[in-house]
C-alpha positions as CSV (number, residue, x, y, z in Angstrom):
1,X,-36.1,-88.7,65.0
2,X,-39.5,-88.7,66.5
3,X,-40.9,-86.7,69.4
4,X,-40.9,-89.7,72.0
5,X,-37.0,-90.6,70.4
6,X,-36.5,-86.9,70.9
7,X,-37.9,-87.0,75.0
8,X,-36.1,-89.8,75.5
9,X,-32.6,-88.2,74.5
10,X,-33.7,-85.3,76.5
11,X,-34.0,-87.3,79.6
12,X,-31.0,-89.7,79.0
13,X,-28.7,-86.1,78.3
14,X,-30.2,-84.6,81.9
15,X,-29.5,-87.6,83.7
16,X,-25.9,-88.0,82.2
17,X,-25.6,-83.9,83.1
18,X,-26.5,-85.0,86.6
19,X,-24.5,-87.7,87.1
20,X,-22.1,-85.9,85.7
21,X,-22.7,-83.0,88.6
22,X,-23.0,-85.8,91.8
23,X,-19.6,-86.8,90.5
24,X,-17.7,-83.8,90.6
25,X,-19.4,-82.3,93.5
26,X,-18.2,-86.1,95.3
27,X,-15.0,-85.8,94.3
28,X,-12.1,-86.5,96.6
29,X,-8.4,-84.2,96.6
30,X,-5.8,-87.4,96.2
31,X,-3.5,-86.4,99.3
32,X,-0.8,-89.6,98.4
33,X,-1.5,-92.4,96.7
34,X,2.7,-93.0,96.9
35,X,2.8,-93.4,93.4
36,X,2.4,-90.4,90.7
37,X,0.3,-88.1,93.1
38,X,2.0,-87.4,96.2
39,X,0.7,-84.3,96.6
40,X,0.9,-84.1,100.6
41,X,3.9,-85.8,102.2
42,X,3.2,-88.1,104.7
43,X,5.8,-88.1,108.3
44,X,5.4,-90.3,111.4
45,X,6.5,-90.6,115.2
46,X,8.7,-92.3,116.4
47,X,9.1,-93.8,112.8
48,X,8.4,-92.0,109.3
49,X,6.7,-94.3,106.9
50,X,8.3,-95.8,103.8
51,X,7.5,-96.1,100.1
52,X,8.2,-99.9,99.4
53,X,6.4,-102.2,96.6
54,X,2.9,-103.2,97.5
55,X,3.1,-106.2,99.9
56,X,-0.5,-107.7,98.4
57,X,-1.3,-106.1,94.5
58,X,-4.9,-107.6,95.1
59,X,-8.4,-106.8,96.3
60,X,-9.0,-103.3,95.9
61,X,-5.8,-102.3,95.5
62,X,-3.5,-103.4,93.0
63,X,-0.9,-100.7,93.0
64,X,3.0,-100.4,92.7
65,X,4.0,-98.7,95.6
66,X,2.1,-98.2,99.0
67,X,3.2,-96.4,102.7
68,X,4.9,-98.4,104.8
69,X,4.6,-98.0,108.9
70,X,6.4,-99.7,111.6
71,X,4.9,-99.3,115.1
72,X,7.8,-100.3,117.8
73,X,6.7,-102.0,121.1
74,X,7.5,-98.6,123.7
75,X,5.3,-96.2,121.8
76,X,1.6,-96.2,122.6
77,X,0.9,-93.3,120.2
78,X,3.1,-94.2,117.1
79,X,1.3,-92.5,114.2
80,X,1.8,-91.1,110.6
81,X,0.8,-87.8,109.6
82,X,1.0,-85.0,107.5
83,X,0.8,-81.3,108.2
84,X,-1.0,-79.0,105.0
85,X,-0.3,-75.8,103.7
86,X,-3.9,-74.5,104.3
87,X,-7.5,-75.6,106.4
88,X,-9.5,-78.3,105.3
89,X,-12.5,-77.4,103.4
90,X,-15.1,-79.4,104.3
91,X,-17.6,-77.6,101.8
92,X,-15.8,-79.8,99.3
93,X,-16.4,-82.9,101.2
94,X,-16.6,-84.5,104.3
95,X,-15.4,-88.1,104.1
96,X,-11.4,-89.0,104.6
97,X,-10.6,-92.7,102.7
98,X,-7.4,-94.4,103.4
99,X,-6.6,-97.4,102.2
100,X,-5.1,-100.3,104.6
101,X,-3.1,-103.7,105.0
102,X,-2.5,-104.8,108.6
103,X,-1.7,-107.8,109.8
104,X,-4.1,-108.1,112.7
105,X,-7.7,-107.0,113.6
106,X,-7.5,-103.6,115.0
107,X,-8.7,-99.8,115.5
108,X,-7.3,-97.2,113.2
109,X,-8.1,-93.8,114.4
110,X,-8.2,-90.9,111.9
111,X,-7.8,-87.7,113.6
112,X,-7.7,-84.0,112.2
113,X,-5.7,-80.9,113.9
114,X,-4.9,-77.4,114.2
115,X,-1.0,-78.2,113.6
116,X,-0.1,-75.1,115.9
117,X,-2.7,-76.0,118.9
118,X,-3.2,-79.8,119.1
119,X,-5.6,-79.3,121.8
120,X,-8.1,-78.4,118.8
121,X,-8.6,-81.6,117.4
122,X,-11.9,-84.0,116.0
123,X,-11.1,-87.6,115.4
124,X,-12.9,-90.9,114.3
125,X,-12.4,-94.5,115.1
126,X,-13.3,-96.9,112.7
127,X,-12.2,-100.5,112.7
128,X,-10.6,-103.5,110.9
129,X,-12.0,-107.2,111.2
130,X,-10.1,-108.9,108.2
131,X,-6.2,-108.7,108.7
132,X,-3.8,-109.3,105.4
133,X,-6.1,-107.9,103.1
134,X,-7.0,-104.6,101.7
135,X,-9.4,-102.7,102.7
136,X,-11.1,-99.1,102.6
137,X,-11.5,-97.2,106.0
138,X,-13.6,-94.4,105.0
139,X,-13.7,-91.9,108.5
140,X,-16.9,-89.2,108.0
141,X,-16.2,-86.1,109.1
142,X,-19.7,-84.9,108.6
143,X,-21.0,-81.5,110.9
144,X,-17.4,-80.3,111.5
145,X,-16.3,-76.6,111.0
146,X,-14.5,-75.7,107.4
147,X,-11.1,-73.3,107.8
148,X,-10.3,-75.2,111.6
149,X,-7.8,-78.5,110.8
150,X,-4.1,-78.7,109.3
151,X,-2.9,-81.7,110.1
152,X,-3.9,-85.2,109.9
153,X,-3.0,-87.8,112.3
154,X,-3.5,-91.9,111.5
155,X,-3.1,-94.2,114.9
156,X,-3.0,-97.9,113.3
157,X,-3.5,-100.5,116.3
158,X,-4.9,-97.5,118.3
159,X,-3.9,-97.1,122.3
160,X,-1.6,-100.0,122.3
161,X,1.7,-101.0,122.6
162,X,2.0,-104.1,120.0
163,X,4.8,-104.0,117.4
164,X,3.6,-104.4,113.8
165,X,4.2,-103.2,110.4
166,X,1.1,-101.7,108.5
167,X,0.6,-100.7,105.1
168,X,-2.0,-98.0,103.6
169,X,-2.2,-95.8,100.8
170,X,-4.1,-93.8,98.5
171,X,-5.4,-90.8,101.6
172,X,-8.0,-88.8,100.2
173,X,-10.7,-86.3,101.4
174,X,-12.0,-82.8,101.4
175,X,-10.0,-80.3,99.6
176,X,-7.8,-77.4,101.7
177,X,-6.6,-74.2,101.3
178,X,-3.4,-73.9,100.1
179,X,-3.5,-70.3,99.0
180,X,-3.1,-70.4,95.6
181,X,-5.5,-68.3,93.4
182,X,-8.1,-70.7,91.4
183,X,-7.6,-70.4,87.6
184,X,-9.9,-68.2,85.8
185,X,-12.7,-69.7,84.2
186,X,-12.9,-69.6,80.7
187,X,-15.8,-69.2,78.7
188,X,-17.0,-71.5,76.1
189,X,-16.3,-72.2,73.8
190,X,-12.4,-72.2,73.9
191,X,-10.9,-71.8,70.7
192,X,-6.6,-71.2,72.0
193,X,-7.4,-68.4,69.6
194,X,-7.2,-65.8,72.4
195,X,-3.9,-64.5,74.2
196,X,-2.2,-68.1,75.2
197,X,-1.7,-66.9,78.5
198,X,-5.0,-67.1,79.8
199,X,-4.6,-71.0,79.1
200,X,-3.5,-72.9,82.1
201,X,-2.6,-76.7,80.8
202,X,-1.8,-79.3,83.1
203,X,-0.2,-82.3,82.0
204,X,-1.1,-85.5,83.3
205,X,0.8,-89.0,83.0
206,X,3.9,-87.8,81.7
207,X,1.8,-86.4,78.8
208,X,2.9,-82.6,78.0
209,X,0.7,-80.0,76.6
210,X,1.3,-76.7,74.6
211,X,-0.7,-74.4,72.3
212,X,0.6,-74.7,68.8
């Protein structure tokens, strides 16, 4: 190898490095995607959403199983949520996606809370202009204080009193404190030749993992 062969693997292995950084630093904590990772239950007044098969595999989302919400024709503020074990961080994002199916042009409104004061509350209001498809509500949270919000709140059809069923899935967003300790880092390079119980394996897929 050359010297101009070896500056250009230089510069392709720093630019893989940082897009290997932008992509961790941008990555988003899967709340429910109602399949595998349901990591945060989702509730709902006055009706709790369903699991059910996805009513449209197609688009941008082609999975099994979605959320299913039924807004009734009484309840102005029917919404889903689900209440978290710790405060968002917003150090590890700012940006909540969801995922959504509805059957007519609407607002969705995507609003965070203190789930012992809801007086302390920030919200966004984003909106839907193609109805029976898919698509991606991303609600940016930007400039709002870390260690505040517990609870997040989706209004689909916002302020109204129209009955209609509405599908979303796949909530994700900044990370929270759930107050477990982080796993210690490890330095490199890791051999499993030290004490196995400084080794924490996740498995992943229904794939399991032990040192042997």
């Amino acid at each position: 190898m050359n010297q101009k062969q070896k500056i250009n693997m230089k510069k392709i292995l720093l630019f893989l490095t940082a897009l290997c950084f932008v992509s961790i630093t941008n990555a988003q904590y899967l709340y429910n995607d109602f399949d595998a990772n349901q990591n945060v239950d989702f509730s709902g007044w006055p009706n709790v959403p369903v699991i059910v098969g996805n009513p449209d595999a197609s688009g941008i989302n082609v999975s099994a199983n979605v959320a299913q919400f039924d807004r009734t024709d009484w309840a102005q503020w029917d919404h889903a949520y689900a209440t978290l074990t710790g405060k968002i961080d917003f150090s590890t994002g700012t940006t909540f996606s969801v995922k959504v199916y509805s059957p007519i042009a609407c607002d969705v409104v995507f609003k965070l809370e203190d789930k012992t004061n809801g007086g302390i509350f920030v919200e966004r209001l984003l909106s839907i202009s193609n109805a029976n498809e898919w698509v991606q509500l991303d609600f940016d949270f930007s400039g709002e204080a870390s260690d505040t919000y517990d609870k997040l709140v989706i209004f689909f059809d916002f302020a109204t009193f129209n009955p209609n069923t509405f599908y979303f899935d796949d909530v994700e967003g900044p990370e929270f404190d759930d107050g477990v300790e982080p796993v210690a880092t490890l330095e490199l390079p890791i051999t499993f030749d030290v004490d196995t119980a400084a080794y924490d394996l996740i498995d992943f897929g229904g794939n399991l993992s032990e040192i042997i």
